[in-house]
Backbone as ProteinMPNN parsed JSONL, in Angstrom:
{"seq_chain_A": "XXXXXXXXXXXXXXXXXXXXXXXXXXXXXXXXXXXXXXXXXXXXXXXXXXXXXXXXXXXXXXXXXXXXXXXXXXXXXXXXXXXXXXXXXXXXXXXXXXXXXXXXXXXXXXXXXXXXXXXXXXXXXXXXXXXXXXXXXXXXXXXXXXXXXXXXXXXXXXXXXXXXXXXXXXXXXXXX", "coords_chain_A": {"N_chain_A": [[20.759, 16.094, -16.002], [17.391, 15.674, -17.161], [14.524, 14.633, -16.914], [12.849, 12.235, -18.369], [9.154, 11.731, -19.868], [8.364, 8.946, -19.33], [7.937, 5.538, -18.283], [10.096, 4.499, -15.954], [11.12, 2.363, -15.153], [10.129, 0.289, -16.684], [9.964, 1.573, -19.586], [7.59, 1.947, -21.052], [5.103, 4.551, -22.196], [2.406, 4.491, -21.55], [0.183, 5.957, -19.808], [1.47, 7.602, -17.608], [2.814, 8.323, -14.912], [4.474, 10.595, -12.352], [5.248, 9.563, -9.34], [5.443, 9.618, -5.808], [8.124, 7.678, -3.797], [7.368, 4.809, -1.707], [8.081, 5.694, 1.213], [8.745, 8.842, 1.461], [9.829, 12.524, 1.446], [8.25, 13.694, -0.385], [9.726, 15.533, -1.9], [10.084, 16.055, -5.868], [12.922, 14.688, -6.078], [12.533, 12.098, -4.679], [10.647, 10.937, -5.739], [9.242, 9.114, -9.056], [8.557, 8.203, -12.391], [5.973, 6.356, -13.229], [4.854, 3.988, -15.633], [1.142, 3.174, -16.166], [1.028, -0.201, -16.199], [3.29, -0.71, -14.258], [2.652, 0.811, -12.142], [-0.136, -0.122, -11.306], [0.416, -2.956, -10.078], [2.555, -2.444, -8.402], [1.063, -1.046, -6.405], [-0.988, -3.132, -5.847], [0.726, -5.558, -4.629], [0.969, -7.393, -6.044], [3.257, -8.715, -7.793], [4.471, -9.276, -11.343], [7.002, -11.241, -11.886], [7.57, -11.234, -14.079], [7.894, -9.399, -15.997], [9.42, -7.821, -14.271], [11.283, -8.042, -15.115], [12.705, -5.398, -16.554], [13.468, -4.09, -14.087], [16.608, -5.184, -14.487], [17.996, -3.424, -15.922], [16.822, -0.685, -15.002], [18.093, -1.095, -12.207], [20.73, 0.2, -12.175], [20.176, 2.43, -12.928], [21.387, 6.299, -12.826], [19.447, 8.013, -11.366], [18.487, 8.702, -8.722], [15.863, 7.863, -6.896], [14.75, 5.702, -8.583], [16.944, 3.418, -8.72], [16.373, 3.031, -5.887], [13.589, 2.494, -5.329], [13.779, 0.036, -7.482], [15.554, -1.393, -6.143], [13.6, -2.114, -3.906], [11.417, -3.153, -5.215], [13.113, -5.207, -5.967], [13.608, -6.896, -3.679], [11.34, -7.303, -3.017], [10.315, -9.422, -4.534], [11.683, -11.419, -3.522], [14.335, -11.676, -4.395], [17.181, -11.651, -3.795], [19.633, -12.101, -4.403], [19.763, -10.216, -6.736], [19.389, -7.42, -5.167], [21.84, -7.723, -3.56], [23.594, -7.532, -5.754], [23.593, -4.525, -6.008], [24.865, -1.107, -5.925], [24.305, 1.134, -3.291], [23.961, 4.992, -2.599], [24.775, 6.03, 1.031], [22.329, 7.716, 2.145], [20.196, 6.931, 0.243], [20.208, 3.578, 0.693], [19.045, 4.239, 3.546], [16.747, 5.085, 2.968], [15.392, 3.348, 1.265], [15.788, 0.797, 3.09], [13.971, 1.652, 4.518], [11.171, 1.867, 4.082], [10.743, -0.385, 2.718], [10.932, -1.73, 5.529], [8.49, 0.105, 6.698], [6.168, -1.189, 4.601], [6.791, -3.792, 5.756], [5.681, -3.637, 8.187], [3.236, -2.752, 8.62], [0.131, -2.807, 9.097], [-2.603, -4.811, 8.518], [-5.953, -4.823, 7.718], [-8.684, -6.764, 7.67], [-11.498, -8.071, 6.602], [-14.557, -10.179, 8.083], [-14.616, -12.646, 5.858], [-12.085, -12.021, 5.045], [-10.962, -10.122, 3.045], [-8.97, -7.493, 2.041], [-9.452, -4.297, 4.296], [-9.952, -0.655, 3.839], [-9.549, 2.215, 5.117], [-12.58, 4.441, 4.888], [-14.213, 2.732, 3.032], [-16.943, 0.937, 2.72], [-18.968, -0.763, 5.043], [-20.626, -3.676, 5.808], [-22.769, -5.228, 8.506], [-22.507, -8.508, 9.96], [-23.998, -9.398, 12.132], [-26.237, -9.274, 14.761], [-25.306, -6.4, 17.103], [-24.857, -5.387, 19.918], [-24.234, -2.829, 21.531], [-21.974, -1.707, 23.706], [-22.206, 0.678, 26.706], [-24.484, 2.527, 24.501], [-26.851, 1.842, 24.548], [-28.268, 0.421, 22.231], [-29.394, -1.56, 19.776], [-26.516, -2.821, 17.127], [-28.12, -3.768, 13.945], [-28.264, -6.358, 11.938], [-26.968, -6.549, 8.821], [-27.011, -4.042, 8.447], [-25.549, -1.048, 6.601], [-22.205, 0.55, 6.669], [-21.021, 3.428, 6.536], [-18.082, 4.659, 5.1], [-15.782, 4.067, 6.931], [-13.217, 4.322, 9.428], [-9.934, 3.054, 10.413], [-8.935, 2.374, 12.734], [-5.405, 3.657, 14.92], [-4.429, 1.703, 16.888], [-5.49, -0.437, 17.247], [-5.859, -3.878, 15.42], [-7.832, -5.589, 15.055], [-10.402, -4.349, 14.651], [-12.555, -1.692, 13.446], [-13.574, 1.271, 12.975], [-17.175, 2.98, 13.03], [-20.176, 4.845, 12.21], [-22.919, 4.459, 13.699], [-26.434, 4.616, 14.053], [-25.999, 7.535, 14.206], [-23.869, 7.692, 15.814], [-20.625, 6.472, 17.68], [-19.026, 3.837, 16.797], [-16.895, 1.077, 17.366], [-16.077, -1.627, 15.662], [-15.83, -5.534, 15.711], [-13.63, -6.917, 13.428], [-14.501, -9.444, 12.593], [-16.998, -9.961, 12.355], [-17.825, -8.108, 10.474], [-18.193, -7.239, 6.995], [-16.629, -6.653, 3.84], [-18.659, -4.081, 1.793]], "CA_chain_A": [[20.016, 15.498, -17.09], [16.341, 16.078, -17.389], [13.873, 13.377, -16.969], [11.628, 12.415, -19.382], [8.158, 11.154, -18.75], [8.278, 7.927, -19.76], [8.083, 5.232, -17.054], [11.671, 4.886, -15.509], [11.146, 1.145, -14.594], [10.201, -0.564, -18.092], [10.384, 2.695, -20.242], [6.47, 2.389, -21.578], [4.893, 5.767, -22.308], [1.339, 4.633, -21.299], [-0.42, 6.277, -18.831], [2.664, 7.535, -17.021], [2.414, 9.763, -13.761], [4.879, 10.932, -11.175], [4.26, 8.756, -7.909], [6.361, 9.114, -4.566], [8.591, 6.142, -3.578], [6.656, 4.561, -0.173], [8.613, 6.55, 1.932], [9.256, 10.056, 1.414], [9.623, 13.335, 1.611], [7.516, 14.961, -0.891], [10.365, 15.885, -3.454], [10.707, 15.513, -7.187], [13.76, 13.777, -5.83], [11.919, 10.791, -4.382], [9.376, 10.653, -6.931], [9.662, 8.154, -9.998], [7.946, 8.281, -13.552], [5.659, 4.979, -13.256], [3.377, 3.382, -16.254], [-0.164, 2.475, -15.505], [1.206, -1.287, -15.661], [4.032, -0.64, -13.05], [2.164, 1.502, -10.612], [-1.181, -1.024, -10.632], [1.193, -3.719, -9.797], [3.108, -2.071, -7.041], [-0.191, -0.744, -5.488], [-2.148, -3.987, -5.84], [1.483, -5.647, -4.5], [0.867, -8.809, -6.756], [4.286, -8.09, -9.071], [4.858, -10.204, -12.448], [8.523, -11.129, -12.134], [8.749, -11.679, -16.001], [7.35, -8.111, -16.128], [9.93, -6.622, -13.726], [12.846, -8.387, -15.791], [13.099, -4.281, -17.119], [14.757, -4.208, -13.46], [17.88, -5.33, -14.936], [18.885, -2.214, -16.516], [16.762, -0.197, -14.041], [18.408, -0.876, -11.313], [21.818, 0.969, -12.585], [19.835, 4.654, -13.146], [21.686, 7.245, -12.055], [18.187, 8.619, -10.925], [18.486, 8.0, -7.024], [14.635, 6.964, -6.587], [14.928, 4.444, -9.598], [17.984, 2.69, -7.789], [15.82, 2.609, -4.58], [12.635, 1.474, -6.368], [14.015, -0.955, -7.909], [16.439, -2.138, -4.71], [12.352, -1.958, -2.814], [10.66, -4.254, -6.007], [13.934, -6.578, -5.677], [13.152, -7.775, -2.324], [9.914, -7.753, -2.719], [9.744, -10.365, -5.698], [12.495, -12.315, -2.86], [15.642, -11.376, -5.406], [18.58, -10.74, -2.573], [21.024, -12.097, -5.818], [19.636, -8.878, -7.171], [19.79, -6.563, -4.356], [23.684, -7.67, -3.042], [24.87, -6.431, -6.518], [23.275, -3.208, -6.087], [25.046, -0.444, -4.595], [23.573, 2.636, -2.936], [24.1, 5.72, -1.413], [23.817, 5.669, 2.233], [21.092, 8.264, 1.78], [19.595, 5.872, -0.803], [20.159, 2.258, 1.546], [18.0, 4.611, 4.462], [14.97, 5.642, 1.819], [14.766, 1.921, 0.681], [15.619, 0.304, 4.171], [12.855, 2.758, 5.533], [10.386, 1.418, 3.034], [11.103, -1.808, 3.402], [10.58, -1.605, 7.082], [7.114, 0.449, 6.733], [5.956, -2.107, 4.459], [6.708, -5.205, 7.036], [5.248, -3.226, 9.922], [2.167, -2.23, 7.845], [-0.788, -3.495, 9.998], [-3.599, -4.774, 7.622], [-6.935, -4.829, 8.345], [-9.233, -7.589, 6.674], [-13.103, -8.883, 7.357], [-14.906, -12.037, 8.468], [-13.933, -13.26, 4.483], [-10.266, -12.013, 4.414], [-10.847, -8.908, 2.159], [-8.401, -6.86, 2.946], [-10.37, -2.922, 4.149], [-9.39, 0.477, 3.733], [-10.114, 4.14, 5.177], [-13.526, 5.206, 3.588], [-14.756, 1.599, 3.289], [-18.15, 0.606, 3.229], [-18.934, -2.336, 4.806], [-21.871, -4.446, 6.299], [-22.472, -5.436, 9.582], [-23.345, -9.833, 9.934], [-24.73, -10.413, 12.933], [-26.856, -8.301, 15.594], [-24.299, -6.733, 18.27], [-25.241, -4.932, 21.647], [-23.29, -1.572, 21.602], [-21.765, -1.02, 25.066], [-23.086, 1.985, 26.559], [-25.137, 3.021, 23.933], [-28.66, 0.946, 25.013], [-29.181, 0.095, 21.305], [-28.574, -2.999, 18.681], [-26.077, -2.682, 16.042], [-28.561, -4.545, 13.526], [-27.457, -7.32, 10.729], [-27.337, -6.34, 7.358], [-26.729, -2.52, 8.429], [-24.48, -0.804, 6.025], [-21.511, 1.802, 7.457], [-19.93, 4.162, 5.303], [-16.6, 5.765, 5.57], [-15.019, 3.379, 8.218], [-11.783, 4.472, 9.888], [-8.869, 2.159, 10.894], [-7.714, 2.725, 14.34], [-3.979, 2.925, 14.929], [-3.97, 0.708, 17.96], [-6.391, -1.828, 17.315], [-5.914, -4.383, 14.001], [-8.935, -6.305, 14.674], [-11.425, -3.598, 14.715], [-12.854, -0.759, 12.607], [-14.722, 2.502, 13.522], [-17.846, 3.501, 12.178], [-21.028, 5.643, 12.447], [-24.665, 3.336, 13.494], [-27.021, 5.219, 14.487], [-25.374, 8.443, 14.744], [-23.177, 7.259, 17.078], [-19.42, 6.336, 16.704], [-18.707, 2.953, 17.465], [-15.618, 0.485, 17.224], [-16.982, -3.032, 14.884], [-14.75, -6.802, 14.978], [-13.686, -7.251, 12.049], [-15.048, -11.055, 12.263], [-18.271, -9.293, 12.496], [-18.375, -7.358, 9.094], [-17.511, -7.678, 5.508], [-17.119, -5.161, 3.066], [-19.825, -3.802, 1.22]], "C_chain_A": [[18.524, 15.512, -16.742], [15.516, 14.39, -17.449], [12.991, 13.233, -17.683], [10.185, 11.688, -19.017], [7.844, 9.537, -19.636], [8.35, 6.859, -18.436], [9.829, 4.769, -17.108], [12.114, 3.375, -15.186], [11.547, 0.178, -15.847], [10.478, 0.064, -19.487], [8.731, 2.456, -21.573], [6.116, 3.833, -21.451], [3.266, 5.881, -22.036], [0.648, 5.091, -20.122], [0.603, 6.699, -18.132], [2.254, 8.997, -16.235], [3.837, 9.742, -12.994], [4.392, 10.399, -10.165], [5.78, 8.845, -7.14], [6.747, 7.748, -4.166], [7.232, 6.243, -1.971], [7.304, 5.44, 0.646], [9.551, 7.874, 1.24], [8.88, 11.335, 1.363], [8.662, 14.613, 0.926], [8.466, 15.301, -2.202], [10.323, 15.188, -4.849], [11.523, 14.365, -7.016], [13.392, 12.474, -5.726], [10.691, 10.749, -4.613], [10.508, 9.365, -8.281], [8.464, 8.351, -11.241], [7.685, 6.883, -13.725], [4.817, 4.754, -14.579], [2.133, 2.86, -16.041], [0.136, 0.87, -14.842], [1.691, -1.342, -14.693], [3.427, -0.386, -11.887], [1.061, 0.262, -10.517], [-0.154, -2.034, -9.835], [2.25, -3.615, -8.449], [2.195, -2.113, -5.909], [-0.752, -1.778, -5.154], [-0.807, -5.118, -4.716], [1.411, -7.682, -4.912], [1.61, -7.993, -8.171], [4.325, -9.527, -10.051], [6.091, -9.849, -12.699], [8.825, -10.988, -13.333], [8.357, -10.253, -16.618], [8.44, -6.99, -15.848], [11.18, -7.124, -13.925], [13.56, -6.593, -16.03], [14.208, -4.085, -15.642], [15.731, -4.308, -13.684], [18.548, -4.027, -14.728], [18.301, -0.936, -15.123], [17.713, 0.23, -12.847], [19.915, -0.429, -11.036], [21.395, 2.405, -12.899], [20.928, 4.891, -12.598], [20.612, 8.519, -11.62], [18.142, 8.147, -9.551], [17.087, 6.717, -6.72], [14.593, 6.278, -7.466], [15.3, 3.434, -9.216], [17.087, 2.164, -6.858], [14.824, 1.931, -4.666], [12.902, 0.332, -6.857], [14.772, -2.098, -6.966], [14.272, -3.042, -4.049], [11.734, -3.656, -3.718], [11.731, -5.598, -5.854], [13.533, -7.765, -4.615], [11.803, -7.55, -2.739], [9.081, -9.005, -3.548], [11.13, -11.979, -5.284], [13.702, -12.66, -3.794], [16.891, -11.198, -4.989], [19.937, -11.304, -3.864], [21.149, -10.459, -6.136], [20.221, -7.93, -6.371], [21.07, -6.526, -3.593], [24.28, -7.758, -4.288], [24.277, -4.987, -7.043], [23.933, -2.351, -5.229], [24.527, 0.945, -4.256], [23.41, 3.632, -2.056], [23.958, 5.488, -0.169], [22.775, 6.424, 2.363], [20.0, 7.021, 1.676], [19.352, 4.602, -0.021], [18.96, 3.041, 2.157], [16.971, 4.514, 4.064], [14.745, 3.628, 1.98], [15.121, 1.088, 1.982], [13.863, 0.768, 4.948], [11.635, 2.389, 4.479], [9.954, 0.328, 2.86], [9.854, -2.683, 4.069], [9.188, -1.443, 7.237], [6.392, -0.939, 5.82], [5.701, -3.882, 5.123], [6.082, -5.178, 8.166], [3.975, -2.842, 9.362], [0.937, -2.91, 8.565], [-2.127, -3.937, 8.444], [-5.108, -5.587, 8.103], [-7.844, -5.805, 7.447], [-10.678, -8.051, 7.796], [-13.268, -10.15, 7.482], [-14.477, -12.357, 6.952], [-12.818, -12.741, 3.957], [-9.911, -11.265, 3.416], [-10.451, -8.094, 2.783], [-9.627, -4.921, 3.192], [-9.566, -2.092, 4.099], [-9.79, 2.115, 4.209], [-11.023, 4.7, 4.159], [-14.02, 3.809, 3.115], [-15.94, 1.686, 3.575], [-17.929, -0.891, 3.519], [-20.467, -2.611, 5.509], [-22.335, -5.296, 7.608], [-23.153, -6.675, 9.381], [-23.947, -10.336, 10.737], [-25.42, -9.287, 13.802], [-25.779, -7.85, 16.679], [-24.749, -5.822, 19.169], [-24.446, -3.897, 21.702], [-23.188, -1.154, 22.997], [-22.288, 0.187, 25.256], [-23.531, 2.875, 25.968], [-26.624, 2.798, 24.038], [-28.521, 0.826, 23.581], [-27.998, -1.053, 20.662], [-27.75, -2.297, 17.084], [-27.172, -3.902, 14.72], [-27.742, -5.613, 12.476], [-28.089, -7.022, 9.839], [-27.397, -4.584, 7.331], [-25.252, -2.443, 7.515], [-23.61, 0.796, 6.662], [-20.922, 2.071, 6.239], [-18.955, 4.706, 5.967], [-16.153, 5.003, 6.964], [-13.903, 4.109, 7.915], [-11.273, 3.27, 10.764], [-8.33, 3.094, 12.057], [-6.558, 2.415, 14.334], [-3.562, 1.634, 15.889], [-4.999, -0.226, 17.742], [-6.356, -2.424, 15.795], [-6.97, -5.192, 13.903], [-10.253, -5.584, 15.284], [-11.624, -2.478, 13.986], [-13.908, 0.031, 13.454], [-15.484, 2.813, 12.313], [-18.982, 4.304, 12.647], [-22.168, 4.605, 12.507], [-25.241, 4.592, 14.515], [-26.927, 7.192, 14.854], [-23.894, 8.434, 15.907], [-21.971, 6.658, 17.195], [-19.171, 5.042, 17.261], [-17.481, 2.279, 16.643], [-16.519, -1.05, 16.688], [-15.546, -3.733, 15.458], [-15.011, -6.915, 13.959], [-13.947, -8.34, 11.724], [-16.379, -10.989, 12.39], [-18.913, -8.518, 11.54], [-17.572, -7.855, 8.189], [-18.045, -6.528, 4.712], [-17.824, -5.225, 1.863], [-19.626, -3.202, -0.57]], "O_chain_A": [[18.481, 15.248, -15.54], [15.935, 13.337, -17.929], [12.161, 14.14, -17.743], [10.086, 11.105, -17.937], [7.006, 9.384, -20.524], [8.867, 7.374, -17.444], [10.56, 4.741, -18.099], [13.301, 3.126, -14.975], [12.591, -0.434, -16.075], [11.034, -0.552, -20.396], [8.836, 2.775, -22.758], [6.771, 4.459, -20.618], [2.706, 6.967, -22.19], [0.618, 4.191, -19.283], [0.986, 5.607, -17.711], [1.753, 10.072, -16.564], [4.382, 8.641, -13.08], [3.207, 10.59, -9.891], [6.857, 8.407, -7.544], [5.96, 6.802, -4.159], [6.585, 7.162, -1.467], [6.504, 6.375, 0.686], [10.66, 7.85, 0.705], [7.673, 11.543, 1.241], [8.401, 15.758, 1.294], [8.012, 15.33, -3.346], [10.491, 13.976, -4.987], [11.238, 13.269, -7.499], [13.817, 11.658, -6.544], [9.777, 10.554, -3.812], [11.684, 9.008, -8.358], [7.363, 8.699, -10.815], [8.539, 6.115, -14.168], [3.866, 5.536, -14.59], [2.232, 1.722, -15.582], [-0.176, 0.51, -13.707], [1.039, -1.911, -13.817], [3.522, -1.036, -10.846], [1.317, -0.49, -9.576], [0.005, -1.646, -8.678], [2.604, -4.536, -7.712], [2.274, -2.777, -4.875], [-1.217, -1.69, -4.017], [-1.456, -5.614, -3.796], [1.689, -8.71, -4.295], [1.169, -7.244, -9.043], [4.223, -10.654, -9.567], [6.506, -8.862, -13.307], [9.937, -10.706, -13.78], [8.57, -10.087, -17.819], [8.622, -5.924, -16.435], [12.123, -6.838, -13.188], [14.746, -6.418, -15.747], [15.423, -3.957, -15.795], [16.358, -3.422, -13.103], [19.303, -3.621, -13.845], [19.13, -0.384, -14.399], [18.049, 1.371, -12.532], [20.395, -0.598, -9.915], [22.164, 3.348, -13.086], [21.543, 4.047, -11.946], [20.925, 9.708, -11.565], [17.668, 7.026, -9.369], [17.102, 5.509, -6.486], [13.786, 5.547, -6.891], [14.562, 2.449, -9.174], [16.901, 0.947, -6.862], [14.841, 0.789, -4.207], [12.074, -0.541, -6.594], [14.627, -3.319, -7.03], [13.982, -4.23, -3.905], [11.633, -4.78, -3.228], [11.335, -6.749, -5.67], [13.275, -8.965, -4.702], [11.31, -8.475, -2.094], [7.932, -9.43, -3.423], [11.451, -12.946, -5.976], [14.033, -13.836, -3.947], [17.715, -10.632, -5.707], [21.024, -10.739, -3.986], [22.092, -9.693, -5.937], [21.355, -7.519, -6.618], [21.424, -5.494, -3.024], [25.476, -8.045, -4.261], [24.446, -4.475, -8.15], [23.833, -2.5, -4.011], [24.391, 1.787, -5.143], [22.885, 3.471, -0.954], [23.031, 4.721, 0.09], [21.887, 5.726, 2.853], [19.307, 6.426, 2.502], [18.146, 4.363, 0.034], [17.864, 2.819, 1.643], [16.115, 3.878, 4.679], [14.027, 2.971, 2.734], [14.265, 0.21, 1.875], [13.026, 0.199, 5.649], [11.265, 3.515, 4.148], [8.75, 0.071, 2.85], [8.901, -3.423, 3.825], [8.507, -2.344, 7.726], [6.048, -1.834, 6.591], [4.83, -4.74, 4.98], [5.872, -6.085, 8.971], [3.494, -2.312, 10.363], [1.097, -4.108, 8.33], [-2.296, -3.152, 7.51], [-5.231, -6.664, 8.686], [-7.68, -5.556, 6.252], [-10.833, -8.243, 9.002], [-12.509, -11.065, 7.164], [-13.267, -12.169, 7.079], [-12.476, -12.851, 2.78], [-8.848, -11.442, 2.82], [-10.971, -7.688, 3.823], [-10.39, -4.534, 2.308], [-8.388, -2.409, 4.264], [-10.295, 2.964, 3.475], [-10.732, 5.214, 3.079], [-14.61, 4.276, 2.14], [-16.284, 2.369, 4.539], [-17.309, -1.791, 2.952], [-21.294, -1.712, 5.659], [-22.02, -6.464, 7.376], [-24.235, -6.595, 8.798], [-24.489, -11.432, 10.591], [-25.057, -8.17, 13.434], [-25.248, -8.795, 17.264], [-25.491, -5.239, 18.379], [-23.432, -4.394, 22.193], [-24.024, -0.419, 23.523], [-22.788, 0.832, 24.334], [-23.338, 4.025, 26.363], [-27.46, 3.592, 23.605], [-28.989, 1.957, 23.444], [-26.806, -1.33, 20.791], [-28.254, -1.551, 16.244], [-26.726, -5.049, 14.749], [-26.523, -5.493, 12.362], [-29.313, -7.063, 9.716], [-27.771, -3.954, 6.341], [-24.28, -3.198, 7.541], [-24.186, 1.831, 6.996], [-20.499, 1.39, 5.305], [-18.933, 5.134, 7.121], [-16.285, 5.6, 8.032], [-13.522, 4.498, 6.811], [-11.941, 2.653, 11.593], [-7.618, 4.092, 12.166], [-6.207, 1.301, 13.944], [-2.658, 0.82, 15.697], [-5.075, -0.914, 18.759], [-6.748, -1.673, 14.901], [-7.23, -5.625, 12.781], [-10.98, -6.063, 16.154], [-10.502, -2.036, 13.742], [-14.746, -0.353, 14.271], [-15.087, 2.927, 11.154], [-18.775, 4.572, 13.83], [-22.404, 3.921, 11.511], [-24.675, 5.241, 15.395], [-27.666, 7.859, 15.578], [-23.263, 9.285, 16.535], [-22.168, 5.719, 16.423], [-19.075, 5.117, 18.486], [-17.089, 2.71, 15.559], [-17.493, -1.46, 17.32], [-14.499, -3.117, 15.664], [-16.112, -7.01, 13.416], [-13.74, -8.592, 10.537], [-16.977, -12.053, 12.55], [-20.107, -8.221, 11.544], [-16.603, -8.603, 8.314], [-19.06, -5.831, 4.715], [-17.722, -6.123, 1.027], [-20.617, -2.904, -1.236]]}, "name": "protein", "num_of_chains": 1, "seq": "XXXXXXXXXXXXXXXXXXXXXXXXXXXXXXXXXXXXXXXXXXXXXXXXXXXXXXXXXXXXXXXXXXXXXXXXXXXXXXXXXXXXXXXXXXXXXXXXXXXXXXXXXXXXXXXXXXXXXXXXXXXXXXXXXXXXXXXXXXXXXXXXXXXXXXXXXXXXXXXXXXXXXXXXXXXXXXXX"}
């Protein structure tokens, strides 16, 4: 059966794209036909339960990533009624276990005021700081563009001052 492009969740026709579940491989397969409302709402991960009532019926597709999607939004809106009368491939359990999982283990990076940052981030440096062997001052009120998130460190950000690549605390900037 052929999918139509309508979203697959609530079955609006606004704005509606193709978006990979959180975990996967790249296929059609584990893709899903979202509506602008759905996808902001996933992405932003502030869901309106009385929104994702369409779940109901959802979460009976016979569209694999629908099932799993909808298993993923269950727990995530703390629904386990929901999700122990769902049943699903073991394929299907792995994808949405594995999703889950990434989600809970998700490191998140946030500034001195608790905004969370992101890869490509500008932000603003608040206080003067002393750059280990570099001899010079990171100043206050310098702006960095394009920060990168280090994998091993959650309370620090890389950026460019001076030419020069340095590692910021994140209780030390706020984004710009």
């Amino acid at each position: 059966m052929a999918r139509s492009e309508v979203c697959e969740l609530c079955g609006s026709n606004e704005g509606v794209e193709l978006i990979e579940l959180p975990v996967s491989d790249g296929s059609e397969d584990q893709s899903i036909y979202l509506c602008a409302n759905c996808k902001g709402q996933i992405e932003s991960g502030e869901l309106d339960e009385t929104h994702f009532n369409c779940l109901n019926d959802a979460m009976w597709s016979e569209t694999p990533a629908v099932k799993v999607m909808s298993y993923i939004l269950w727990n995530k809106l703390g629904r386990s009624d929901m999700t122990d009368m769902m049943y699903l491939e073991e394929d299907e359990q792995k994808l949405a276990d594995a999703a889950i999982n990434a989600e809970a283990n998700k490191v998140v990076f946030r500034d001195a005021n608790g905004v969370e940052l992101h890869a490509g981030d500008s932000i603003v440096i608040l206080k003067d700081l002393d750059v280990k062997g570099a001899g010079f001052t990171a100043k206050r009120g310098t702006t960095v563009t394009k920060i990168a998130l280090p994998n091993d460190m959650d309370d620090h950000v890389e950026g460019r001052v001076n030419g020069t690549k340095i590692y910021l605390k994140t209780e030390f900037i706020k984004k710009a």
